[in-house]
N, CA and C atoms as an extended XYZ file, in Angstrom:
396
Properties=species:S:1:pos:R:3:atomname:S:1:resname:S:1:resid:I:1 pbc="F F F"
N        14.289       26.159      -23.759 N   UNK     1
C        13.066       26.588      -24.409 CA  UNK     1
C        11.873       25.730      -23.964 C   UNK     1
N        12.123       24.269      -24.037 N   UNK     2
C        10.949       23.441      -23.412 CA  UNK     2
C        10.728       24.071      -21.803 C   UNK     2
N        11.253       24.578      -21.062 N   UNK     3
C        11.391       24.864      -19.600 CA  UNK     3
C         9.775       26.149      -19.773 C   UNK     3
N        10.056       27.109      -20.691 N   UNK     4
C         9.255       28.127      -20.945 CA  UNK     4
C         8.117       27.358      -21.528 C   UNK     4
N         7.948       26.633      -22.318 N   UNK     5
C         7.464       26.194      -23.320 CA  UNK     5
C         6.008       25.746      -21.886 C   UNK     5
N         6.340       24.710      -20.868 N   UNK     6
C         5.858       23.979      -19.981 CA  UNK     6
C         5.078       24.895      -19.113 C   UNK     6
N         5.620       26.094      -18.382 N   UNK     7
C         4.902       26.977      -17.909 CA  UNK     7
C         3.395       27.628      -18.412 C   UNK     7
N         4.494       28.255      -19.947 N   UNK     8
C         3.037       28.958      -20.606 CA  UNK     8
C         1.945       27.707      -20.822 C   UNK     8
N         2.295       27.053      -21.236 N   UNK     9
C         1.051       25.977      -21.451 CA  UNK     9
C         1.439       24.264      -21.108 C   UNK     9
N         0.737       24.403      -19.982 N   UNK    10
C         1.182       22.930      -18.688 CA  UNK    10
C         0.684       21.585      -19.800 C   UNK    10
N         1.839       20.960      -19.674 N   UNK    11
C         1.734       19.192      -20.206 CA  UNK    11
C         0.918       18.404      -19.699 C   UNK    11
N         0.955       18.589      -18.585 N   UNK    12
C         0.008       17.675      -17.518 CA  UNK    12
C        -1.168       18.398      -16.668 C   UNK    12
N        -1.820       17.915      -15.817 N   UNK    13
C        -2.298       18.488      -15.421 CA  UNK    13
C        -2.141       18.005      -13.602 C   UNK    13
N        -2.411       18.125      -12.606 N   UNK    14
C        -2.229       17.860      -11.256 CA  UNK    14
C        -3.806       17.414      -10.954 C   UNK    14
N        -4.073       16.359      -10.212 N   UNK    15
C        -4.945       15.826      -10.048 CA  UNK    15
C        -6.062       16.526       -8.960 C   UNK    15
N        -7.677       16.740       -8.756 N   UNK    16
C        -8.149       17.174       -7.648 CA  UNK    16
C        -7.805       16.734       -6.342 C   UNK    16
N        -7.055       17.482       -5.257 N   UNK    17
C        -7.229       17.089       -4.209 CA  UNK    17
C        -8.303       17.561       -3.315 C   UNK    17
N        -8.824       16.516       -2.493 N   UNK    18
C       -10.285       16.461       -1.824 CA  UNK    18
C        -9.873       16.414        0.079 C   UNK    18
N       -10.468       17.436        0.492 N   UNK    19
C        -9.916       17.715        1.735 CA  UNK    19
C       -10.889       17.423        2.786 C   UNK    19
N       -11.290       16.569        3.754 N   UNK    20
C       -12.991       17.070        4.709 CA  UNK    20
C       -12.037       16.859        6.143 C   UNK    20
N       -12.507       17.804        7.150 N   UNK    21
C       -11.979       17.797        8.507 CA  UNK    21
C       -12.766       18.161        8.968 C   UNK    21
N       -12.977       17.580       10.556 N   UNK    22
C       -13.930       17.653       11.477 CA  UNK    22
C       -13.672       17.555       12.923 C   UNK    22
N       -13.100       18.622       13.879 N   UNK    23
C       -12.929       18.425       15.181 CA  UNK    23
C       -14.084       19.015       16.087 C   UNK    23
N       -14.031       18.130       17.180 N   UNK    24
C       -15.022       18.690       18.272 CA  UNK    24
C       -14.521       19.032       19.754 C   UNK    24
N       -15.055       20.079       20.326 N   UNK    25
C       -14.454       20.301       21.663 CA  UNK    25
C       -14.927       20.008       22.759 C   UNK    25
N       -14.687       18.933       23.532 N   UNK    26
C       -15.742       18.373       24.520 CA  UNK    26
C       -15.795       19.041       25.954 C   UNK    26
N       -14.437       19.235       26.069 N   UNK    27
C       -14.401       20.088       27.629 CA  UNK    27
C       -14.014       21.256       27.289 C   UNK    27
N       -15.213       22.451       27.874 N   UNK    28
C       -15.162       23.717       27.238 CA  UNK    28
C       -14.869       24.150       28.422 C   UNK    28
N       -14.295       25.387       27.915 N   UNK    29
C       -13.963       26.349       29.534 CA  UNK    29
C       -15.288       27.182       29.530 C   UNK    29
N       -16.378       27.492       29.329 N   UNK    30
C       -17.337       28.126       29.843 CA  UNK    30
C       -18.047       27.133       30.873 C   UNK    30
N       -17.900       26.152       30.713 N   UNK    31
C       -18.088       24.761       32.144 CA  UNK    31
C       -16.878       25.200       32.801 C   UNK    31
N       -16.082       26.170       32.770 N   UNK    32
C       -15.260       26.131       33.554 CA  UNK    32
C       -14.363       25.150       34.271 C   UNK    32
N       -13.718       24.386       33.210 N   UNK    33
C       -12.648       23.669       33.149 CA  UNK    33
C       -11.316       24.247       32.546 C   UNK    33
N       -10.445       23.704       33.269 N   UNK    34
C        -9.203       24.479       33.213 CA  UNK    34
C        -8.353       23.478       31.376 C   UNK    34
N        -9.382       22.237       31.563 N   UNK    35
C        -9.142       21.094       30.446 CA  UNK    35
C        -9.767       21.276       29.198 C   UNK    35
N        -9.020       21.320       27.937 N   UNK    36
C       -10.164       21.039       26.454 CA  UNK    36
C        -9.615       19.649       26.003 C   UNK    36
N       -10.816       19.023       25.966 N   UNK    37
C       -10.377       17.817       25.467 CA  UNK    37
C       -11.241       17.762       23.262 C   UNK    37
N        -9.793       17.230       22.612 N   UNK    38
C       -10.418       17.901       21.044 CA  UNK    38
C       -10.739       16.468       20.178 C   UNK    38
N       -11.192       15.594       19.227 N   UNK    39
C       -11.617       14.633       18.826 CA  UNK    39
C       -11.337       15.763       17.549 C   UNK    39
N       -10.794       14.943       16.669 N   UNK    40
C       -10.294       15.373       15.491 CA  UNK    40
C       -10.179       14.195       14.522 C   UNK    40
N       -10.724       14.305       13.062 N   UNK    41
C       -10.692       13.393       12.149 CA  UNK    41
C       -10.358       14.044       10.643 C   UNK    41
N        -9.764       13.450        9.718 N   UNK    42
C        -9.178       14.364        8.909 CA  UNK    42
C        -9.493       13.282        7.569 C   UNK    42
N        -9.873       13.489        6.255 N   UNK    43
C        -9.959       12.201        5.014 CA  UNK    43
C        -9.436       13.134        4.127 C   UNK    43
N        -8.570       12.657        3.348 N   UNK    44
C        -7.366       13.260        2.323 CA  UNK    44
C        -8.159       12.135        0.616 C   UNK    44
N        -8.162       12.670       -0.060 N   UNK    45
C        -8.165       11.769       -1.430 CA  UNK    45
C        -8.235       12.825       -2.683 C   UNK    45
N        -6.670       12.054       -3.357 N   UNK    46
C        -6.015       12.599       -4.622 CA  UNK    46
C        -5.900       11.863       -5.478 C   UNK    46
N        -6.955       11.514       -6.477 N   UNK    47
C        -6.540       10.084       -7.665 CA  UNK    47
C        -6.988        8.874       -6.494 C   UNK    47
N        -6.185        8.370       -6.669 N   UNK    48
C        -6.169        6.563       -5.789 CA  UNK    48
C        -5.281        6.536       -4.647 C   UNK    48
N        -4.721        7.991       -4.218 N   UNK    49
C        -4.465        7.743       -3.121 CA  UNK    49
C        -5.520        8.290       -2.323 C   UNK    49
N        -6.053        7.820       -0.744 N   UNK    50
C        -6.808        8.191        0.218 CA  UNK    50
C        -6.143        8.046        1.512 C   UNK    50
N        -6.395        8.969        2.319 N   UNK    51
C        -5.877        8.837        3.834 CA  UNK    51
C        -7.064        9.274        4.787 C   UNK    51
N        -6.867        8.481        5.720 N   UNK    52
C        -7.765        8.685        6.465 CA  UNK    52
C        -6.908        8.680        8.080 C   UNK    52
N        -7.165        9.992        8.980 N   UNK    53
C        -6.451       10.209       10.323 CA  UNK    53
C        -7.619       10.349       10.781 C   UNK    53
N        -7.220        9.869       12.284 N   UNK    54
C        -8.556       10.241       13.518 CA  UNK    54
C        -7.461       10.576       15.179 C   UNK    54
N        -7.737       11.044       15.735 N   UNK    55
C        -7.131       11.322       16.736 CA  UNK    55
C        -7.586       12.112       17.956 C   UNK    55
N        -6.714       12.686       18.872 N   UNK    56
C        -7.363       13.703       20.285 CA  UNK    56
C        -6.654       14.459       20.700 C   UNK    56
N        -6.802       15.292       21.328 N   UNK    57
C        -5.951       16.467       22.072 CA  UNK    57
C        -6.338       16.706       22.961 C   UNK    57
N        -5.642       16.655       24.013 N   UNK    58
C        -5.802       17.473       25.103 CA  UNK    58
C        -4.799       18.836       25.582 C   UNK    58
N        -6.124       19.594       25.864 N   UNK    59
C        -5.125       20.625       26.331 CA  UNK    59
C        -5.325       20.865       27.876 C   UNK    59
N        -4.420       20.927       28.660 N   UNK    60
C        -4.372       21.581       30.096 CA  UNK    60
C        -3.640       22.711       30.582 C   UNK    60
N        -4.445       24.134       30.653 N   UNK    61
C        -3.482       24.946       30.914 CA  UNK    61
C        -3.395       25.182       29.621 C   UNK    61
N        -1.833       25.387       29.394 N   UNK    62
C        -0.742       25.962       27.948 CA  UNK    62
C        -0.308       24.527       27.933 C   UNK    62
N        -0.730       23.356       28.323 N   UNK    63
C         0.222       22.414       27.668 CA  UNK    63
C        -0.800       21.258       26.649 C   UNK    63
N        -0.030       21.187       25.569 N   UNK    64
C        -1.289       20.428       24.771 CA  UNK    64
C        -0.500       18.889       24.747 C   UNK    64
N        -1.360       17.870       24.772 N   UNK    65
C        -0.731       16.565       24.465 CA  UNK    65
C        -1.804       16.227       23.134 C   UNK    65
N        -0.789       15.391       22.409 N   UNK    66
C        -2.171       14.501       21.704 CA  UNK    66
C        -1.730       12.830       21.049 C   UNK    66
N        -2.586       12.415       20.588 N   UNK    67
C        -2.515       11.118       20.153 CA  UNK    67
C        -3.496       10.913       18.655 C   UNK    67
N        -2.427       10.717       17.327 N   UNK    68
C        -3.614       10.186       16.323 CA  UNK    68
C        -2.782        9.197       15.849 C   UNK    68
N        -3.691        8.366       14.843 N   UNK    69
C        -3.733        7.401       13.895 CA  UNK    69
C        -3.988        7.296       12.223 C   UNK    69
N        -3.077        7.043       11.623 N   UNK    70
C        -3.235        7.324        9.895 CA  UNK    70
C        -3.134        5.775        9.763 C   UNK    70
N        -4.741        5.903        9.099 N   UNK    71
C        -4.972        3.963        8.420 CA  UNK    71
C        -3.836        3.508        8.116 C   UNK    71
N        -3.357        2.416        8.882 N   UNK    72
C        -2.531        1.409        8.778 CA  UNK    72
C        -1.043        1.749        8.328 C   UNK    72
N        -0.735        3.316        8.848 N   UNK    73
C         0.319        3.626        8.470 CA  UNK    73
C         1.623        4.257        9.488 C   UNK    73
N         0.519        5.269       10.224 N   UNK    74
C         1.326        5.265       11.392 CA  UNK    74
C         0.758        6.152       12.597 C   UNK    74
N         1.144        5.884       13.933 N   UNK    75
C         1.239        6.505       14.984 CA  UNK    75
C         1.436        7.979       15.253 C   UNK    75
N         0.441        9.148       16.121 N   UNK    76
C         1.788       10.005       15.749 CA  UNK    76
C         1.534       10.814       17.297 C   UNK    76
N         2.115       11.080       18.102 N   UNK    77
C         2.227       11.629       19.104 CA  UNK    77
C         3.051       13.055       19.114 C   UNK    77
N         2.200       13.915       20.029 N   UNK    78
C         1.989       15.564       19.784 CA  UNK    78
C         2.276       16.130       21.207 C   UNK    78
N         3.155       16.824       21.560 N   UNK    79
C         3.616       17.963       22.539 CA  UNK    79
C         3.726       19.002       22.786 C   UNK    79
N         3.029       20.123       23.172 N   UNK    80
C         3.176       21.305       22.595 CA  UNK    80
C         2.841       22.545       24.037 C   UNK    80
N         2.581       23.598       23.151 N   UNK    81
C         2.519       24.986       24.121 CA  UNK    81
C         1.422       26.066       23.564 C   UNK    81
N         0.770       26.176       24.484 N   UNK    82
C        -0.470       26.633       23.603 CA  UNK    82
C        -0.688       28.168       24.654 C   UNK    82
N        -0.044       29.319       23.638 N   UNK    83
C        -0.227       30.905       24.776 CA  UNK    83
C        -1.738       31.366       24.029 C   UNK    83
N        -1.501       32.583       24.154 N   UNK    84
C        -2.636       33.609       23.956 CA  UNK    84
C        -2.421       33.813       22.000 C   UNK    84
N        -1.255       34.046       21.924 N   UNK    85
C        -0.862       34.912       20.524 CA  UNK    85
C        -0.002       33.530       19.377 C   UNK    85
N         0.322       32.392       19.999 N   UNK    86
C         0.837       31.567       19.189 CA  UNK    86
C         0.641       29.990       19.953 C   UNK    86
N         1.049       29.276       18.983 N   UNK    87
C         1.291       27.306       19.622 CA  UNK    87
C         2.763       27.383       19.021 C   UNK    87
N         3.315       26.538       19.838 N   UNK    88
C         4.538       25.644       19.182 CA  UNK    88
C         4.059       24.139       19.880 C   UNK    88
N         4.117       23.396       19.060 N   UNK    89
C         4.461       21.756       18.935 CA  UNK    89
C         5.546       20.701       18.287 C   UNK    89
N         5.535       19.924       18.842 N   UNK    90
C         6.547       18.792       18.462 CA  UNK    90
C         5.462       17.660       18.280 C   UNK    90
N         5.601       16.847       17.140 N   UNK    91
C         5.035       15.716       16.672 CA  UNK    91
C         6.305       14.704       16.560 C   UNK    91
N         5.855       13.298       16.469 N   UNK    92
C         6.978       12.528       15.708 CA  UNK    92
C         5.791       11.276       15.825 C   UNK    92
N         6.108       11.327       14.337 N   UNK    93
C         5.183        9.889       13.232 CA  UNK    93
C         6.039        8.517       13.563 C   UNK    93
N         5.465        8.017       14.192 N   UNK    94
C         5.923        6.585       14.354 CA  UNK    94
C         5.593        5.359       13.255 C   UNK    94
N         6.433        5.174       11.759 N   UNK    95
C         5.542        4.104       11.094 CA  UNK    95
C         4.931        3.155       11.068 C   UNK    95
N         4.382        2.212       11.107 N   UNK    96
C         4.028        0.967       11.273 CA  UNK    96
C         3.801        0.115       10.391 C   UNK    96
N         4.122        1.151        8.912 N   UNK    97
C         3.720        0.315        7.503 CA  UNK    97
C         4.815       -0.267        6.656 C   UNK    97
N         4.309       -1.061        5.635 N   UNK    98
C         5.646       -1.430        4.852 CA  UNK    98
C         6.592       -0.550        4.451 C   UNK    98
N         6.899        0.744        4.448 N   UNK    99
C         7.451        2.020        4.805 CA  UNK    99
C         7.879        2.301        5.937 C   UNK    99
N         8.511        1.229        6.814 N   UNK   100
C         9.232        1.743        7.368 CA  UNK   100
C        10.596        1.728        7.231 C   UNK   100
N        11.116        0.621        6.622 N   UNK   101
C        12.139        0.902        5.661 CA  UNK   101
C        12.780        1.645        5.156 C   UNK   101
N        11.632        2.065        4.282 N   UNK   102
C        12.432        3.661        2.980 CA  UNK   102
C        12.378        4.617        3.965 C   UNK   102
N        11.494        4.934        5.509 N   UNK   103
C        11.211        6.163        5.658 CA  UNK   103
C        11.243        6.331        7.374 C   UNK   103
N        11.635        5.315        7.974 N   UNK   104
C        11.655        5.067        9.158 CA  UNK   104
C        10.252        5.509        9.757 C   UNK   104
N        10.972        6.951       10.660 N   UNK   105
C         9.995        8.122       11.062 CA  UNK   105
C         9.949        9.378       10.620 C   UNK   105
N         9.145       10.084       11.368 N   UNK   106
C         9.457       11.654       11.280 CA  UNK   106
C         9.093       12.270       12.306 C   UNK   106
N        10.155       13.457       12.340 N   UNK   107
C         9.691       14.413       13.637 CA  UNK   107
C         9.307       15.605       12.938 C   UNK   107
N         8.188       16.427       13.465 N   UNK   108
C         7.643       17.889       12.766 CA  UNK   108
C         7.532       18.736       14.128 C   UNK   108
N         8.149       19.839       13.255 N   UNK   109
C         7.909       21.251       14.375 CA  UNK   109
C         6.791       21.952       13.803 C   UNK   109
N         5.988       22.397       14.654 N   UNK   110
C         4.633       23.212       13.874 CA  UNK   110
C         4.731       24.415       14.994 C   UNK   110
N         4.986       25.664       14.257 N   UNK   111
C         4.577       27.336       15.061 CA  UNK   111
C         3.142       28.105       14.723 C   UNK   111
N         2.469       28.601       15.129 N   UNK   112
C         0.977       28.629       14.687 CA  UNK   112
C         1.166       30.138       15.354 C   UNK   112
N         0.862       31.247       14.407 N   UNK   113
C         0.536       32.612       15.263 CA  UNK   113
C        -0.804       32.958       14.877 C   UNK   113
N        -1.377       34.024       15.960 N   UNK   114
C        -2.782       34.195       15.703 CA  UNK   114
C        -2.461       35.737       15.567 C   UNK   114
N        -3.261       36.120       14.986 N   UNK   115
C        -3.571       37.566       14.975 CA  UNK   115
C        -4.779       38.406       14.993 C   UNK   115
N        -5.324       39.484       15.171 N   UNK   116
C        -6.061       39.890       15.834 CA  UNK   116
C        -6.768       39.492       16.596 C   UNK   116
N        -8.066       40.003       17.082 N   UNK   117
C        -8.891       39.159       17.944 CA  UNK   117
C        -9.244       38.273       18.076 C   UNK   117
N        -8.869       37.196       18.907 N   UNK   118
C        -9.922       35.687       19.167 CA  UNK   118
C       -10.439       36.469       20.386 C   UNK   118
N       -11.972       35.826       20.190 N   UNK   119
C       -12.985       35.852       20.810 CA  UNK   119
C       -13.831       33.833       20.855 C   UNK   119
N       -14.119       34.102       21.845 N   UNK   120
C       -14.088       32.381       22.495 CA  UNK   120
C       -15.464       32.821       21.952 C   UNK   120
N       -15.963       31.133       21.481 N   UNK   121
C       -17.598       31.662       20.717 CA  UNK   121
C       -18.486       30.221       21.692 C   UNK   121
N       -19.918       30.603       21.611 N   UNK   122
C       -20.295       29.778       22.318 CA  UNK   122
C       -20.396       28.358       22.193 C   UNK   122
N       -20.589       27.440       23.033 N   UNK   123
C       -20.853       25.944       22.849 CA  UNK   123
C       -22.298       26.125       21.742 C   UNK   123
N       -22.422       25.267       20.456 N   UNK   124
C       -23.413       25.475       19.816 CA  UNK   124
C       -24.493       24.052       19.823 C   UNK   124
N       -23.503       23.012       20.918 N   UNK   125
C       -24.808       22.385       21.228 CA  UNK   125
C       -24.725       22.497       22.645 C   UNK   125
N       -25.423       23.625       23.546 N   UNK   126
C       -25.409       24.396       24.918 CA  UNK   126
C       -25.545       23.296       25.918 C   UNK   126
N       -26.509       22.194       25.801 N   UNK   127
C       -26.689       20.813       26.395 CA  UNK   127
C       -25.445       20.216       26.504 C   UNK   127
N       -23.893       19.932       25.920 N   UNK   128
C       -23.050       19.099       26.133 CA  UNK   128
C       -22.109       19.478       26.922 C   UNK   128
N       -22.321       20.764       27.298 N   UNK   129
C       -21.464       21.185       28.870 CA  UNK   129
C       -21.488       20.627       29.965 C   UNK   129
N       -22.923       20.492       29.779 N   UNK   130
C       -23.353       19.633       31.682 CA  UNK   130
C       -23.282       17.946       31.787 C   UNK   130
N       -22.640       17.606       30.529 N   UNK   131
C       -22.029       16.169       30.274 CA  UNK   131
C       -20.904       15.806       30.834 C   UNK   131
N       -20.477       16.997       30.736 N   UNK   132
C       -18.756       16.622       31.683 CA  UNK   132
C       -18.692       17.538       32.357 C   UNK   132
């Protein structure tokens, strides 16, 4: 009865989580590069916990590499396949924090499908093409 009881009307409540992300694409293929190079930063905060990731990607072709960093926690290196209609990647979090202990590492598979039209949109600051 408490099981029902908890649903209809919640005991607790779950705290705001606060999300901001921000990537940029430096090597565009309308410069006609076969390369995208991506600068990616990510800030997480729920209560008193906060995270903060920064990292890069490169893509060449269909093959994506990348490299980020989570404040003082861990490493995480990215492999992947990047077609027309989907990505598959391989990650694995390398710890570096007092957690490595309870939690060593981790490896993540990520599949990403797209659907309908992508349409490539323009560089919106037109000046940072002829930078690289």
């Amino acid at each position: 009865m408490n099981l029902i009881k908890g649903f209809l009307k919640p005991v607790s409540r779950l705290p705001i989580r606060y999300n901001a992300r921000a990537s940029i694409r430096i090597f565009n293929s309308e410069a006609k590069r076969s390369s995208r190079l991506y600068v990616n930063a990510s800030f997480v905060k729920q209560q008193q916990f906060r995270n903060f990731m920064t990292g890069f990607s490169l893509q060449h072709g269909k093959v994506k590499l990348g490299l980020s960093y989570r404040n003082r926690d861990a490493y995480i290196a990215m492999l992947g396949f990047a077609a027309k209609s989907f990505t598959a990647a391989y990650s694995y979090d390398y710890t570096i924090s007092r957690l490595t202990s309870a939690t060593a590492s981790a490896h993540e598979i990520t599949l990403a499908f797209y659907f309908g039209k992508m349409q490539e949109k323009r560089a919106s600051i037109p000046w940072m093409k002829d930078l690289f």
